[in-house]
SERO-4910 file (N, C-alpha, C, O; in steps of 0.05 Angstrom, whole numbers):
BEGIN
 pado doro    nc1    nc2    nc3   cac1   cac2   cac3    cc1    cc2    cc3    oc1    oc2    oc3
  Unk    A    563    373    683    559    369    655    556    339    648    540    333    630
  Unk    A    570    322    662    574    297    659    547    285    669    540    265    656
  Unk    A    527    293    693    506    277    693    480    294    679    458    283    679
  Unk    A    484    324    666    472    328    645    464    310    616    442    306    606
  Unk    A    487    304    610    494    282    585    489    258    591    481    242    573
  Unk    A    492    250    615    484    222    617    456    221    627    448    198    626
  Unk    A    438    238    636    414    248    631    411    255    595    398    236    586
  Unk    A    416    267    581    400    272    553    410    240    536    399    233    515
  Unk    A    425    229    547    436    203    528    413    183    536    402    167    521
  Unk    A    406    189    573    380    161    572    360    180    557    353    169    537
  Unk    A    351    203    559    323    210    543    322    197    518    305    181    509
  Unk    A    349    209    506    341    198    477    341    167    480    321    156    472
  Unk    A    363    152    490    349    125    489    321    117    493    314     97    481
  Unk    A    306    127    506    276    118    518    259    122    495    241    110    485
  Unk    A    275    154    489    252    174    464    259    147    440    240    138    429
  Unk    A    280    138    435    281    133    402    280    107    406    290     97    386
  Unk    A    272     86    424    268     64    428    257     51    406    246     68    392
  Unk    A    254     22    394    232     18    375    204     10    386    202     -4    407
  Unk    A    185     18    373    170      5    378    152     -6    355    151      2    332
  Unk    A    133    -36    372    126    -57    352     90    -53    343     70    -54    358
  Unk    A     93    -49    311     68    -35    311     42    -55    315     46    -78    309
  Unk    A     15    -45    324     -5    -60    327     -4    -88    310      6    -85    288
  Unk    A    -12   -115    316     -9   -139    309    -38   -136    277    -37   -150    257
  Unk    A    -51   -124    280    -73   -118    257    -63   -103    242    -72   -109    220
  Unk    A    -45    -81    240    -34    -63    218    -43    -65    187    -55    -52    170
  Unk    A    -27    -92    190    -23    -94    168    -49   -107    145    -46   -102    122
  Unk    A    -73   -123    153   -105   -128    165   -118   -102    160   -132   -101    140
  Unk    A   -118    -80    173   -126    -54    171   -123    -32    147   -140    -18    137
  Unk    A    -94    -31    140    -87    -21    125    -97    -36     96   -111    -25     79
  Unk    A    -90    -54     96   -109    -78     78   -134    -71     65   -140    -67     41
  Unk    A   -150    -72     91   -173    -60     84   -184    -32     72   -204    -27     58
  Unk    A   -166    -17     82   -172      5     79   -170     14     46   -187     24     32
  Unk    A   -140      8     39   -134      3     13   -153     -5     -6   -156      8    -26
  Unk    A   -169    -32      1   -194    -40    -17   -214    -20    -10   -230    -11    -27
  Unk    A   -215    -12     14   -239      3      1   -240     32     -7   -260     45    -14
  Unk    A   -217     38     -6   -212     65    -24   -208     53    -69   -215     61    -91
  Unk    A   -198     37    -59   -205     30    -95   -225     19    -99   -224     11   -122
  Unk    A   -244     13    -89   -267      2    -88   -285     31    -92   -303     30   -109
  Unk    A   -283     51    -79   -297     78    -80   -293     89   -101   -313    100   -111
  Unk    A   -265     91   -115   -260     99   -135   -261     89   -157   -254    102   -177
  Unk    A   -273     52   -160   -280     45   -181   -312     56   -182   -324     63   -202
  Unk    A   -321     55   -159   -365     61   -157   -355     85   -170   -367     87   -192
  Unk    A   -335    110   -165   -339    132   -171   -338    133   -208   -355    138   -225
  Unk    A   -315    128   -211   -307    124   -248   -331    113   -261   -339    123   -282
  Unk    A   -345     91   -249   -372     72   -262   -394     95   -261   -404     98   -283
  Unk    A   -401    109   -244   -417    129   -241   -418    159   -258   -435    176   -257
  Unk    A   -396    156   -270   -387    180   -284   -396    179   -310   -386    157   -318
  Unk    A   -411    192   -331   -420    197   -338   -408    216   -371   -404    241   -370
  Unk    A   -404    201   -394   -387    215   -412   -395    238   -420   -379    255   -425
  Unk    A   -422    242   -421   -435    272   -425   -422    291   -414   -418    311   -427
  Unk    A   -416    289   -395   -401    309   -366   -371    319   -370   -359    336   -358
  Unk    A   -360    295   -401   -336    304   -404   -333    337   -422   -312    348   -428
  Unk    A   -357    345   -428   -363    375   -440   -345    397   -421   -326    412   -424
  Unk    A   -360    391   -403   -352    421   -385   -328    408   -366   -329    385   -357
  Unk    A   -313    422   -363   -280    418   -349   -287    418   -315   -283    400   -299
  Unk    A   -296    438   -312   -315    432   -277   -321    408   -266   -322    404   -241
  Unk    A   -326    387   -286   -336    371   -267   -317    341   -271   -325    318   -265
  Unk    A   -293    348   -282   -262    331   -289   -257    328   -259   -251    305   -253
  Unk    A   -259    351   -233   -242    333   -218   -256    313   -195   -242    306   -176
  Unk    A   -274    307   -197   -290    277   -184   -265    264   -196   -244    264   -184
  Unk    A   -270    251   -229   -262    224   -232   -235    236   -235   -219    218   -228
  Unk    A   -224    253   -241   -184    248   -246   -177    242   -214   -157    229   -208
  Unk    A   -198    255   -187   -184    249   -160   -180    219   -161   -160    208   -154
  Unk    A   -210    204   -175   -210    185   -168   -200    156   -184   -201    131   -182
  Unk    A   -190    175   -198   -165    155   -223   -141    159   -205   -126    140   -201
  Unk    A   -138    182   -195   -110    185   -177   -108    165   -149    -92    146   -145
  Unk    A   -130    177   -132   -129    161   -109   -129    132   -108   -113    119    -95
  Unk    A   -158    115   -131   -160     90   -143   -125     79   -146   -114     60   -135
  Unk    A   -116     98   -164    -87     84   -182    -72     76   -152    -70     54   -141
  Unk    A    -63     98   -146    -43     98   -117    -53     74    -92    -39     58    -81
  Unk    A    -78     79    -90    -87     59    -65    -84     18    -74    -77      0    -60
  Unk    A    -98     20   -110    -95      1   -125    -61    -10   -115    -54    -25    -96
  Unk    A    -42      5   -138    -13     -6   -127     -2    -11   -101     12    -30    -96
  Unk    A    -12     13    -80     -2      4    -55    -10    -17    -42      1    -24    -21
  Unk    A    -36    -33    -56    -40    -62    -41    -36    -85    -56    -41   -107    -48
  Unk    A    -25    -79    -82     -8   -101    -99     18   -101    -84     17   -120    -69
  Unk    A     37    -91    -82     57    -90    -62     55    -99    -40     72   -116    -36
  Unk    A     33    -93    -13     36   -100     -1     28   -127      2     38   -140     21
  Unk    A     11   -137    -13      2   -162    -13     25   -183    -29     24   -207    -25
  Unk    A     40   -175    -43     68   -188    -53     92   -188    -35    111   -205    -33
  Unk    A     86   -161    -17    121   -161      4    109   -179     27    123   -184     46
  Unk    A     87   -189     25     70   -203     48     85   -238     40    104   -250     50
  Unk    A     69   -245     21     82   -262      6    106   -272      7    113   -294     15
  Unk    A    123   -252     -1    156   -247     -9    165   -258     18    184   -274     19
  Unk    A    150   -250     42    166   -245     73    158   -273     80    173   -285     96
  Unk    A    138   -286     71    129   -316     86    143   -345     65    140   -369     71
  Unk    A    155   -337     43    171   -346     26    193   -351     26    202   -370     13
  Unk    A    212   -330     43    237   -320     35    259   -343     42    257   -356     63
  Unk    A    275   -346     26    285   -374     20    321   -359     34    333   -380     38
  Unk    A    332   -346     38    357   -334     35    369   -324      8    352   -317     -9
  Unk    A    393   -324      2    408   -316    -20    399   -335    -44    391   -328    -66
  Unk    A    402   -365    -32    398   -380    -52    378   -385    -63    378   -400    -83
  Unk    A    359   -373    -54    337   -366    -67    322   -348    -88    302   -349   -103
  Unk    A    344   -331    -81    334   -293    -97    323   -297   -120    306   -280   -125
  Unk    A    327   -315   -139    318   -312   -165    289   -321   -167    269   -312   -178
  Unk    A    292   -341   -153    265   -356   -148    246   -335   -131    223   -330   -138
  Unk    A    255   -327   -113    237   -308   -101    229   -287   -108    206   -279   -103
  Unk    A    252   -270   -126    242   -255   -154    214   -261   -169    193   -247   -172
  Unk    A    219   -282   -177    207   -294   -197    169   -287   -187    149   -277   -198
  Unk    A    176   -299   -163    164   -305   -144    140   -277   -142    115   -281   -142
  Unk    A    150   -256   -141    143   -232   -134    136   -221   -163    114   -208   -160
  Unk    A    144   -220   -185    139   -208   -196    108   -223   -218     94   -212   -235
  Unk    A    107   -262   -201     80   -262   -205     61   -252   -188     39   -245   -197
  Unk    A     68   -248   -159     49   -250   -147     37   -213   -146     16   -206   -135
  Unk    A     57   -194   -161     51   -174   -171     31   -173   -191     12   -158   -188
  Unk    A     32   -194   -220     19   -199   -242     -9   -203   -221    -25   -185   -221
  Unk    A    -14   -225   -205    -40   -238   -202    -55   -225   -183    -79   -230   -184
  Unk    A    -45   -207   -163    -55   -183   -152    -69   -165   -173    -93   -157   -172
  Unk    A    -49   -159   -192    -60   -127   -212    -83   -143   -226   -105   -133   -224
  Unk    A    -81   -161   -237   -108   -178   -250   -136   -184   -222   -160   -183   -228
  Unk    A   -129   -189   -200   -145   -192   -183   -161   -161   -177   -186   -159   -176
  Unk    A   -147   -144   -173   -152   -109   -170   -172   -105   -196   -194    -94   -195
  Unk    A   -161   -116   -218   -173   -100   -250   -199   -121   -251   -213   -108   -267
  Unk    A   -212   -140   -245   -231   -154   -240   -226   -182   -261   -244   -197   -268
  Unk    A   -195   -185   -269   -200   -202   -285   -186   -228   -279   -166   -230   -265
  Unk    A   -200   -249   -290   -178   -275   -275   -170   -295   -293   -155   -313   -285
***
């Protein structure tokens, strides 16, 4: 029983090891992000108010108010915890680094919305 267990204790060590994700991740993901709100702004611009008559043809743009919204915020965040992480001052910092974040939230969402 004893080299059973000391057999399933290394699996799981090996199994639950960490590991360090691709050095681009975060580059990729990036991208990807813009160009899904990027699709979903061509899509909203493309849409057509006539069309708001008949209910059938609501789910193009509500997907793409949905997907747009979600993809939009998830790269204000990440582009602020990016920030936040090349900033980070310790404790004595927090407020400032606050501060910190919750512009670089503002100048992201203005950069996303096309305005400067």
């Amino acid at each position: 029983m004893s080299e059973a267990a000391h057999n399933l204790e290394g699996l799981l060590r090996e199994a639950l090891a960490p590991v360090e994700p691709p050095a681009d991740l975060v580059e990729r993901l990036e991208d990807t992000l813009t160009s899904i709100t990027e699709m979903a702004a061509d899509e909203l611009e493309a849409w057509e108010l006539s069309a708001m008559r008949d209910p059938r043809n609501w789910v193009r743009p509500a997907a793409a108010v949905v997907l747009g919204g979600s993809a939009g915020a998830a790269l204000v965040l990440l582009r602020a915890r990016r920030r936040a992480q090349q900033s980070s001052a310790g404790l004595d910092g927090l407020r400032d680094a606050a501060e910190r974040a919750i512009a670089d939230v503002r100048r992201e969402t203005r950069k996303l919305l096309g305005e400067h």
